[in-house]
C-alpha positions as CSV (number, residue, x, y, z in Angstrom):
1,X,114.9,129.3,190.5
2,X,117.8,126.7,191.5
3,X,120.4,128.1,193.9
4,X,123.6,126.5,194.8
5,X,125.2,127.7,197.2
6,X,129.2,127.9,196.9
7,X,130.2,127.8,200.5
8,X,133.5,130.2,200.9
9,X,133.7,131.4,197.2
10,X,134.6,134.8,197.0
11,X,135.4,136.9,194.0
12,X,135.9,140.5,193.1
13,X,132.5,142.4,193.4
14,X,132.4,145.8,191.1
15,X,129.3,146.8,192.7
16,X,130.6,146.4,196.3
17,X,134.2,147.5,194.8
18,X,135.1,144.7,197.9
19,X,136.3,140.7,197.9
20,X,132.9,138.9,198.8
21,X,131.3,135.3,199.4
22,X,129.2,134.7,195.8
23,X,126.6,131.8,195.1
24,X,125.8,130.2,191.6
25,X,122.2,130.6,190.6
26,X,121.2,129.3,187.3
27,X,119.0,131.9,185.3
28,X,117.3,132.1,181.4
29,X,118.3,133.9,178.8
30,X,117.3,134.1,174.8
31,X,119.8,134.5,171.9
32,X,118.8,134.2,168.3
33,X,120.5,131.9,166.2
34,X,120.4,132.0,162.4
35,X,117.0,133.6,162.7
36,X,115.6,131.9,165.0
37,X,115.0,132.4,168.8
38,X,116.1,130.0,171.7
39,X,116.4,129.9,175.7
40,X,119.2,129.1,177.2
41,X,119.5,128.1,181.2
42,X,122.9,129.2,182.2
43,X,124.4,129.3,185.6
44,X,124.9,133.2,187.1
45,X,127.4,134.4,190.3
46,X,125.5,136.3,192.4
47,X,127.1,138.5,194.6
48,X,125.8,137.2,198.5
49,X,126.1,141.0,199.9
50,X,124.1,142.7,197.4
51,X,122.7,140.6,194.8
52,X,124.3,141.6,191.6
53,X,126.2,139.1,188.9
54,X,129.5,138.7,189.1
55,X,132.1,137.6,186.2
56,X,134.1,134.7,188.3
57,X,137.3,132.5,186.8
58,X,135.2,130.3,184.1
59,X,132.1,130.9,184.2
60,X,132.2,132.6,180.5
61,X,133.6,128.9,179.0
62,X,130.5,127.0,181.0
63,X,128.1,129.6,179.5
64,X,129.4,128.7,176.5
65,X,129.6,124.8,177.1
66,X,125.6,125.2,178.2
67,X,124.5,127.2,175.3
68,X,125.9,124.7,173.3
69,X,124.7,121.7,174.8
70,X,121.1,123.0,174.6
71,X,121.6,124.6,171.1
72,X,122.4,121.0,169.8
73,X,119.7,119.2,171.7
74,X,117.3,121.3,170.8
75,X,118.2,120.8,167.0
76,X,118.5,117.0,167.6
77,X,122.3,117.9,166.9
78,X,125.4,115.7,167.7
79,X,127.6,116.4,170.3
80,X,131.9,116.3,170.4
81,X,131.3,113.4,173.0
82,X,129.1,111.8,170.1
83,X,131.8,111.9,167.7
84,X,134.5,111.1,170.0
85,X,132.5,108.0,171.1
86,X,132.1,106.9,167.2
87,X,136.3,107.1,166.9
88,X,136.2,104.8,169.7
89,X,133.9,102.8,168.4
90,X,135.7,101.9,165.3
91,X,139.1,102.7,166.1
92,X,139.6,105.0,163.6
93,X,141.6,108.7,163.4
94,X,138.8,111.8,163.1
95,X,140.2,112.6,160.0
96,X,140.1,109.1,158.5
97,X,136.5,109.3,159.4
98,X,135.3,112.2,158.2
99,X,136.6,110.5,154.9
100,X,134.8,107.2,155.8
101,X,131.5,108.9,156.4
102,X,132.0,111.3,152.7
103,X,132.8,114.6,154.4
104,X,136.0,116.3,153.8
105,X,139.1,115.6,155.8
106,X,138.9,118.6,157.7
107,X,134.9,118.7,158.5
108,X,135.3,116.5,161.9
109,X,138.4,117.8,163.4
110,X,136.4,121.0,163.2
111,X,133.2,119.3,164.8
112,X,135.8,118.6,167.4
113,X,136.7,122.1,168.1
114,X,133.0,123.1,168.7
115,X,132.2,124.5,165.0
116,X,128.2,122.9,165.2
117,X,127.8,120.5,162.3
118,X,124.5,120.9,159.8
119,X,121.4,118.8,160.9
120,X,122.4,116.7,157.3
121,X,125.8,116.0,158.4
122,X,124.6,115.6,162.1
123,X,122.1,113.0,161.1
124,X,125.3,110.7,159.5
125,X,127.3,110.4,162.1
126,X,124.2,109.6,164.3
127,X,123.4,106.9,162.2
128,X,126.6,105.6,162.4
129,X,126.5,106.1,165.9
130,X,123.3,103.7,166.1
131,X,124.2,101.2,163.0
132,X,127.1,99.2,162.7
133,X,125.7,97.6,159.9
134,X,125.5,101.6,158.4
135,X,129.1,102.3,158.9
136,X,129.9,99.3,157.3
137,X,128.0,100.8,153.7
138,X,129.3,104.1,154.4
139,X,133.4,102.6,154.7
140,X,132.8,100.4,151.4
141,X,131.1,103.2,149.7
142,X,134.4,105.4,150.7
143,X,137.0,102.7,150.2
144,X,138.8,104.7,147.8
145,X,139.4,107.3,150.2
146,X,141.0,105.3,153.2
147,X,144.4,103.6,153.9
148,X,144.2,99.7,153.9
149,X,144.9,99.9,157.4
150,X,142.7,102.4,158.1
151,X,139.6,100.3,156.1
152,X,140.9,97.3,157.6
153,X,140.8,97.9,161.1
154,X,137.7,100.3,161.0
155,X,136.2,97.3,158.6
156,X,137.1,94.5,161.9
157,X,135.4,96.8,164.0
158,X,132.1,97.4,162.2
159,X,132.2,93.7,161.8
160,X,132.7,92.8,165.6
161,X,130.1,95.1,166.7
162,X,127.8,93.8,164.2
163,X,128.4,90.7,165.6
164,X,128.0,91.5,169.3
165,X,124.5,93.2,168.9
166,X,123.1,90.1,167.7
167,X,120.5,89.9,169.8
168,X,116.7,90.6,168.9
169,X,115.8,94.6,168.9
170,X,113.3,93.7,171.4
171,X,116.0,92.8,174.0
172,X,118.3,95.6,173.3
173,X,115.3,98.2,174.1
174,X,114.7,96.5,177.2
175,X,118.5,96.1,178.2
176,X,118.8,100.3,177.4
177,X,115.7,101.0,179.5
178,X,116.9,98.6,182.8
179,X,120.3,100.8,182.3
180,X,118.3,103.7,181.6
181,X,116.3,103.2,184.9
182,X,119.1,101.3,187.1
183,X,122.4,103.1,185.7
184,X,124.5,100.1,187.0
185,X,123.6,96.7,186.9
186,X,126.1,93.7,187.0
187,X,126.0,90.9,184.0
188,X,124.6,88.4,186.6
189,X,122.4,90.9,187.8
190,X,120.9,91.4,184.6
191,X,120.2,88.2,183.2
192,X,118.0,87.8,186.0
193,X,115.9,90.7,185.5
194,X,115.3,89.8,182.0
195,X,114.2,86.4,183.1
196,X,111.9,88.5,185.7
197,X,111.2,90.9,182.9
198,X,110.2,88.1,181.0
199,X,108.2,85.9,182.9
200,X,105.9,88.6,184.7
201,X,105.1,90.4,180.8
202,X,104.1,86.5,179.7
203,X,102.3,86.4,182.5
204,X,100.3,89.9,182.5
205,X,99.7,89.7,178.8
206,X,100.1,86.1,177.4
207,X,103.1,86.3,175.2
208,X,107.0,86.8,175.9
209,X,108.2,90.2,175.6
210,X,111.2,89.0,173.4
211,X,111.8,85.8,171.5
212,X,115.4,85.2,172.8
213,X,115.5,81.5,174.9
214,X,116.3,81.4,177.9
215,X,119.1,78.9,179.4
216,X,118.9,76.7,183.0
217,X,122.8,77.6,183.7
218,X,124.5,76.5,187.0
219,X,123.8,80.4,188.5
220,X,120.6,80.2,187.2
221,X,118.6,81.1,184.0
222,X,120.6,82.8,181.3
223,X,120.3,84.5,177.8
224,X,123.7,83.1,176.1
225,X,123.3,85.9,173.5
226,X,123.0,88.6,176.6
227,X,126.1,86.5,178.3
228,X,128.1,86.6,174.8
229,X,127.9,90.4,174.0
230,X,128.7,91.3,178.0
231,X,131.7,89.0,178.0
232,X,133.7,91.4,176.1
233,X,133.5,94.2,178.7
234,X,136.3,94.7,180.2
235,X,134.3,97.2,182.7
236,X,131.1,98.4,183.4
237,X,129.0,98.0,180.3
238,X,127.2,101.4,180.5
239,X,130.5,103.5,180.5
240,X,132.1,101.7,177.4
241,X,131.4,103.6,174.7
242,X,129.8,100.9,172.1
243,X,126.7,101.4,174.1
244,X,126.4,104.4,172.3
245,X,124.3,102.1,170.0
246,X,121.5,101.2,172.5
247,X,120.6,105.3,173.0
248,X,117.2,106.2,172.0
249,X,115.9,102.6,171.7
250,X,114.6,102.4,174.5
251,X,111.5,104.7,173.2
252,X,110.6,102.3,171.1
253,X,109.1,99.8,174.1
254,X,105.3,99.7,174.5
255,X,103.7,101.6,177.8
256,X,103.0,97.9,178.6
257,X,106.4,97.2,178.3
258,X,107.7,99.8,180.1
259,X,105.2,99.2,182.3
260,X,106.4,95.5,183.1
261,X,110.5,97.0,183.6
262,X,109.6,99.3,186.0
263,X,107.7,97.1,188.4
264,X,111.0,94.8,188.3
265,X,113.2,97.6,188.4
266,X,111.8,98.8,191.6
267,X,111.2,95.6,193.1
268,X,113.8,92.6,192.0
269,X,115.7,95.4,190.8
270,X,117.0,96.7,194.8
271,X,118.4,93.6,195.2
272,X,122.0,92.3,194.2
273,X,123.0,89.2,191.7
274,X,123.4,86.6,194.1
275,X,120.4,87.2,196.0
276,X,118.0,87.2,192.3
277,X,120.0,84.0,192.1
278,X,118.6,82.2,195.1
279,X,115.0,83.6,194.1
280,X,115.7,81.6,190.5
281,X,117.0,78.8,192.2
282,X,113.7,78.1,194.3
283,X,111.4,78.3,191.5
284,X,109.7,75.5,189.6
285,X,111.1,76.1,185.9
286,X,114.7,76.6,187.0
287,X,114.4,73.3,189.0
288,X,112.8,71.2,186.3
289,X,115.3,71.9,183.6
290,X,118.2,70.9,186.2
291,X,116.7,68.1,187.0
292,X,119.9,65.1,187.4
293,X,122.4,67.8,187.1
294,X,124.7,68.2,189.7
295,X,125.1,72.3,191.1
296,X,128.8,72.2,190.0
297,X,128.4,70.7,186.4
298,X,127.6,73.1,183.6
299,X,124.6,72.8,181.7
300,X,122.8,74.5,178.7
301,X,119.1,72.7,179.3
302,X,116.8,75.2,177.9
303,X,114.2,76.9,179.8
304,X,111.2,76.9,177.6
305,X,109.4,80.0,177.5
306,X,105.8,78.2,178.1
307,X,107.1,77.4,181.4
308,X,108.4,80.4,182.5
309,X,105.0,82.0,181.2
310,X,102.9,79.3,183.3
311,X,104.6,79.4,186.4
312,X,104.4,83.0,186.6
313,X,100.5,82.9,185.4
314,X,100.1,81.0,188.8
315,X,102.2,83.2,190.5
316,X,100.0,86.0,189.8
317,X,96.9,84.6,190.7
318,X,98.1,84.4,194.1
319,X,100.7,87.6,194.5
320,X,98.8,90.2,191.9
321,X,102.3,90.8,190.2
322,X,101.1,93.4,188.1
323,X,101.7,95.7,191.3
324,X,104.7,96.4,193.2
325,X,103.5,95.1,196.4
326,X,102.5,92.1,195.1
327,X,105.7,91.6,193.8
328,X,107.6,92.6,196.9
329,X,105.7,89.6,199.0
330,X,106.5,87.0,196.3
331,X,110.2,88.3,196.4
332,X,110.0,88.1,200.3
333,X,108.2,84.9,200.5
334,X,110.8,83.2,198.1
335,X,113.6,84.3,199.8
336,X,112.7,83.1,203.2
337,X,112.1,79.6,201.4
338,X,115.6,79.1,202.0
């Protein structure tokens, strides 16, 4: 049972007819709905004098809020944040888009007041959510019902988004499980764990873990694609709401594959950008494709994936990088190379 303790709350207690000190405590409860039974974990007062529950300021409205949460999770349901995230997405009204997507005007802005959608309608907007290339079929097969600046800037968006997740499937299932696992990673921070990402899964199982080619940049090895669809963030990736389309791919990654994040997470993955930089910078493939290029000139020299795969082949044979402490004294010994 989970206690929190609300340190110099005090409410109204009927039972102690008295003003006391109350602590939240978070309790189940089952409610049918439409035939069908469900439990619920809601959060309780308890009264710290003599145990019983007590109705404090709000804590109907979070029952309420919680019930509903888990109502729609459990039916694989969309939420109001889902929706609101999908306006966003395509800069478009919620009643233009409950057009777009072939409900009727008024079936969203109701969404948005809490009424819970069917799974049918649910299962539309979530592939909206995940597709631009889906909205895009769903706002030409509704044209007819949209304002020319409504199709037009909705249309743009689609468009643009279609065009920023350009890269491979592969890559954007590992990019949602490194935010999954790291919840805030810096652009220059994460080209460098997919570049670890990718040369330790070559290495443990003789083939790239995504087909993207990597680039021997000034700060060290980049994906451009990665670099391209980060460079419209204003601010930090996982709290703009167009990453709404990595959720859920990331359970599409092999154990293997998982496997292979998680060691660099925890390992490469403590460390900041500039320090994975100096690790890049003393190894063999980074070196070789700068090769006559001076540090402050730009270059787009690829990094072939063969040699990324063979030097971290011979890395293993001598550090075991399949574990993390094998990979924590290759990390150690590279950065006291200076």
């Amino acid at each position: 049972m989970t206690i929190m303790t609300e340190k110099g709350r005090r409410d109204f207690c009927i039972e102690c007819r008295k003003e006391t000190e109350y602590f939240l405590q978070k309790k189940n409860i089952v409610k049918t709905i439409r035939d069908k039974e469900y439990t619920f974990r809601i959060t309780t007062a308890v009264c710290s004098e003599c145990g019983a529950e007590m109705s404090i300021p709000g804590l109907i409205d979070k029952n309420v809020q919680e019930i509903d949460e888990q109502y729609r999770a459990a039916e694989g349901l969309v939420s109001v944040d889902d929706i609101e995230k999908l306006m966003k997405i395509y800069k478009i009204g919620k009643a233009p888009l409950s057009l777009a997507l072939g409900f009727g005007e008024v079936t969203l802005p109701r969404y948005l007041e809490g009424q819970v959608p069917s799974k049918e309608y649910s299962d539309i907007i979530r592939a909206a959510l995940a597709s631009p290339a889906y909205m895009k079929r769903k706002l030409m097969e509704n044209r007819d019902k949209l304002s020319d600046a409504a199709y037009k800037k909705a249309m743009g968006a689609a468009e643009s988004m279609e065009s920023l997740f350009s890269v491979s499937d592969k890559m954007l299932r590992v990019i949602a499980y490194v935010f999954e696992k790291l919840e805030e990673v810096t652009p220059l921070m994460l080209q460098k764990l997919l570049y670890f990402i990718q040369g330790i899964y070559s290495a443990l199982f003789g083939r790239p873990i995504f087909t993207e080619d990597c680039r021997a940049w000034v700060h060290g090895p980049v994906y451009p694609e990665v670099y391209d669809l980060f460079r419209d963030f204003k601010y930090n990736p996982i709290d703009d709401a167009r990453f709404a389309l990595l959720e859920g791919t990331a359970d599409a990654l092999t154990e293997n594959e998982k496997k292979v994040i998680d060691l660099v997470v925890n390992t490469f993955g403590l460390y900041g950008g500039k320090v994975l930089e100096k690790i890049t910078h003393n190894e063999k493939p980074w070196r070789d494709a700068r090769k006559g290029y001076d540090d402050s000139i730009p270059s787009s020299e690829l990094l072939p994936k063969e040699s990324i795969m063979k030097y971290y082949m011979a890395v293993n044979e001598k550090y075991k990088i399949g574990t993390t402490d094998g990979l924590m004294d290759y990390i150690h010994d590279m950065l006291a190379a200076g």
